[in-house]
NUMARLO-415439 format. One record per residue: x negated, y, z of N, C-alpha, C in turn; residue in three letters. Coordinates in pm, whole numbers, plus 50000, padded with zeros to 5 digits. Last residue first. Layout:
 n_east n_north  n_up ca_east ca_north ca_up c_east c_north  c_up resn
      X       Y     Z       X        Y     Z      X       Y     Z  ALA
...
//
This chain:
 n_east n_north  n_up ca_east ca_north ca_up c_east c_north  c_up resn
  83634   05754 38539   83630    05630 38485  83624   05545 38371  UNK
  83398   06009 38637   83517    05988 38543  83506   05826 38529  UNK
  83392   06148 38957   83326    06076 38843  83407   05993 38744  UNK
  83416   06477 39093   83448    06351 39069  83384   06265 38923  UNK
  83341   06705 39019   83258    06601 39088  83296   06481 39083  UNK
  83596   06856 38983   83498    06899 38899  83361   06803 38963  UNK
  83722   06785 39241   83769    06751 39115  83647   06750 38954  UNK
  83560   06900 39437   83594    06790 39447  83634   06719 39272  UNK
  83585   07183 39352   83451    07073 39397  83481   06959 39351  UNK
  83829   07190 39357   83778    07272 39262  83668   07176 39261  UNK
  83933   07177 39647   83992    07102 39523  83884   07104 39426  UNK
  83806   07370 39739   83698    07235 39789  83790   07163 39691  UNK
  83929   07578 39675   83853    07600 39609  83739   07452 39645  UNK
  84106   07500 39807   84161    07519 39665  84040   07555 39656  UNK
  84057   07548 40135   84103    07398 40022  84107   07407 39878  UNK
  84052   07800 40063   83960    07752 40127  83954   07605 40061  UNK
  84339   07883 40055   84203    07918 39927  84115   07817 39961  UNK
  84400   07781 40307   84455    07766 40177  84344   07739 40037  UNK
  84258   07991 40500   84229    07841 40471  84299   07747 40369  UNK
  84397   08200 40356   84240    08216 40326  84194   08065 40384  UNK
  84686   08214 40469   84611    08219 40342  84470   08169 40286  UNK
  84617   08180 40775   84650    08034 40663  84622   08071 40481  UNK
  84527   08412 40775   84436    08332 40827  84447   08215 40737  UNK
  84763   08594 40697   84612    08586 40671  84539   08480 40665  UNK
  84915   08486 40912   84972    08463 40740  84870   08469 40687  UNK
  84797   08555 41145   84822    08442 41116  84838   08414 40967  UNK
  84810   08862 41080   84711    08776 41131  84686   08597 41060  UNK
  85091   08922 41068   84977    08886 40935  84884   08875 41015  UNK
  85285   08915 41299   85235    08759 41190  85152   08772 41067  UNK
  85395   09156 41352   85306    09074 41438  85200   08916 41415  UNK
  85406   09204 41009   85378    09301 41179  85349   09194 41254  UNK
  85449   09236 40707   85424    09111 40839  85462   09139 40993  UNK
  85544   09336 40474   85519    09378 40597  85534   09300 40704  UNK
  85430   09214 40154   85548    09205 40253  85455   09287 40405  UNK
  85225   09279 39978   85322    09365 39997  85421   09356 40090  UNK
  85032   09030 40029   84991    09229 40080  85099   09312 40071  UNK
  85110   08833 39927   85155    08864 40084  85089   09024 40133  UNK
  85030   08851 39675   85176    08869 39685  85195   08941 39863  UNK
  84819   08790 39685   84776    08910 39639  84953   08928 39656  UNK
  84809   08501 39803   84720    08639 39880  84744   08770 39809  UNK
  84964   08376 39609   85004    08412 39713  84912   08508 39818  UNK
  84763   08373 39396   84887    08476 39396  84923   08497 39553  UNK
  84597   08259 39470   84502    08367 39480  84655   08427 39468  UNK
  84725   07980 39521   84666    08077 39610  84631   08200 39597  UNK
  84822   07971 39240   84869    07951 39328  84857   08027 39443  UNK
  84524   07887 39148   84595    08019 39126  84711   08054 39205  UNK
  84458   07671 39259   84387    07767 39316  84452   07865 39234  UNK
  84670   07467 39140   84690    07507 39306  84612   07622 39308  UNK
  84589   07492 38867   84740    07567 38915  84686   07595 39041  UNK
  84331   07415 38868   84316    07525 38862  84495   07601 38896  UNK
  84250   07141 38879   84238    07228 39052  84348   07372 39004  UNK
  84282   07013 38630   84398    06973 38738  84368   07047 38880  UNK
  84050   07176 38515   84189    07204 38486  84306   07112 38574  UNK
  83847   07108 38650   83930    07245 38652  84044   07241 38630  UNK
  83858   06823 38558   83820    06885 38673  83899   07010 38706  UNK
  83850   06891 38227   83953    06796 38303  83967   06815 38482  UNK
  83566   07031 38255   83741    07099 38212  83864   07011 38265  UNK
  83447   06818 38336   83426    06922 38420  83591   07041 38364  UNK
  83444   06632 38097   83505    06612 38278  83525   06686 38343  UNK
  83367   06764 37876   83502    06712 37937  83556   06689 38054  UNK
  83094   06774 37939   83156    06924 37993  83333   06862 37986  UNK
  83047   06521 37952   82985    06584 38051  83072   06666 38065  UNK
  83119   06466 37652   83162    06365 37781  83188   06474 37903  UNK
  83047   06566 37428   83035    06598 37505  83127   06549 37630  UNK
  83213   06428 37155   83050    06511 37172  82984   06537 37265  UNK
  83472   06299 37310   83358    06266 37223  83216   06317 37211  UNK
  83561   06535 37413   83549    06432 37500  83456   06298 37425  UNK
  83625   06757 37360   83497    06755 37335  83439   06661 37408  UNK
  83913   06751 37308   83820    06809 37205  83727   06787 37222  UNK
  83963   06733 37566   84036    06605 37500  83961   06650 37361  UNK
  83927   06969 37676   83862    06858 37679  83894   06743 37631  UNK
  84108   07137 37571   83991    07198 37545  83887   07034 37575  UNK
  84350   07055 37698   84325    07043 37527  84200   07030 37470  UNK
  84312   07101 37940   84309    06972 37901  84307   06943 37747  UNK
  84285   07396 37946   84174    07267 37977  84175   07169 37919  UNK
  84566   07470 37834   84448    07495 37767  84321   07430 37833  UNK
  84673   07349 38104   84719    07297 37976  84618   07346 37864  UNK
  84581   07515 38297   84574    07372 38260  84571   07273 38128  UNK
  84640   07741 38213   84548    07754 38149  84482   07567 38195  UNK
  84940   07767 38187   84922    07790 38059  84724   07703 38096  UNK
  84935   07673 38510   85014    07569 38440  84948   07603 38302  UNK
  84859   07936 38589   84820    07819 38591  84821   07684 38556  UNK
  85052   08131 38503   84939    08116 38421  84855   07948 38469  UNK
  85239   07974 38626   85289    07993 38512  85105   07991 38414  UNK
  85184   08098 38929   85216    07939 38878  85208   07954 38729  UNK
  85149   08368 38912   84959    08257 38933  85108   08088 38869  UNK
  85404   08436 38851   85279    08435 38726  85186   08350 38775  UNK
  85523   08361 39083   85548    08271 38965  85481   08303 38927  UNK
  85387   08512 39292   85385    08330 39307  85419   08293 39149  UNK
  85461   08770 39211   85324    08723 39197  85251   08582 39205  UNK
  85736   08698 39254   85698    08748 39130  85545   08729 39130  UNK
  85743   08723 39508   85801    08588 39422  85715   08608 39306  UNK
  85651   08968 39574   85592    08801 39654  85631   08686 39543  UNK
  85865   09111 39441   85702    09104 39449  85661   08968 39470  UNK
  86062   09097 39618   86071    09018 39446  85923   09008 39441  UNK
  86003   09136 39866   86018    09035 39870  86002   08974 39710  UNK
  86006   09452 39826   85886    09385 39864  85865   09199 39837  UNK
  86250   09464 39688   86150    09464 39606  86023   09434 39616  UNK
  86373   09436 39974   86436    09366 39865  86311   09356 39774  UNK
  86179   09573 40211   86288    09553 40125  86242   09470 40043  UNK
  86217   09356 40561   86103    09440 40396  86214   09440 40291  UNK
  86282   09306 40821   86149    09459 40846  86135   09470 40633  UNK
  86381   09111 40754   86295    09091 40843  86206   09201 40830  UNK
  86560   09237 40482   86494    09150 40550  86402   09123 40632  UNK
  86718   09526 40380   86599    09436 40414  86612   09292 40497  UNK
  86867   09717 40105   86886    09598 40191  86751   09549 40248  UNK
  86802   09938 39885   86778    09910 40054  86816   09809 40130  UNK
  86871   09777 39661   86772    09809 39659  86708   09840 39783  UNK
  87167   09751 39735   87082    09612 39722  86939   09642 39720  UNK
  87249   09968 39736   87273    09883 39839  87178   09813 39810  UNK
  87239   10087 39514   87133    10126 39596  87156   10047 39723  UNK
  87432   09933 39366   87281    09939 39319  87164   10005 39427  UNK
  87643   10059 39484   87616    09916 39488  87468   09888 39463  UNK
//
């Protein structure tokens, strides 16, 4: 039974290729969520003394799930076996990042009200 499930595939990948993928989506989510949540602490601390660098943690810290997010899902999609579609899976990856890191700009620029 146990080795059933361990060879079972999907679209060309086993089973463990696929936990992978998941598994590297939930930590970037998880750490991203822990180190939001350590931003926003971090600037709600120095939102008095320091306005300036508050914003810029407040900034990060609402870009920083989605751009972990991404960097998991690029480091997840190296284990599935694509074949005719990592090109493409590539491509959207890295215009993904691409946005997640103009989040990053954007957020960390924005001007606080």
């Amino acid at each position: 039974m146990k080795e059933a499930i361990i060879q079972t595939t999907i679209a060309g990948n086993e089973i463990w290729r696929i936990g992978t993928l998941f598994a590297a989506l939930l930590v970037a989510m998880i750490v991203g969520r822990i180190l939001k949540f350590i931003l926003n602490r971090q600037a709600k601390a120095t939102t008095e003394s320091r306005p300036i660098l508050s914003s810029g943690y407040r900034g990060i810290g609402r870009a920083a799930p989605f751009l972990l997010l991404t960097i998991g899902l690029q480091a997840g999609i190296q284990f599935i076996h694509l074949n005719g579609a990592e090109g493409f899976v590539n491509t959207t990856a890295a215009i993904l990042f691409t946005i997640a890191v103009g989040c990053v700009a954007y957020f960390v620029a924005e001007v606080p009200t």
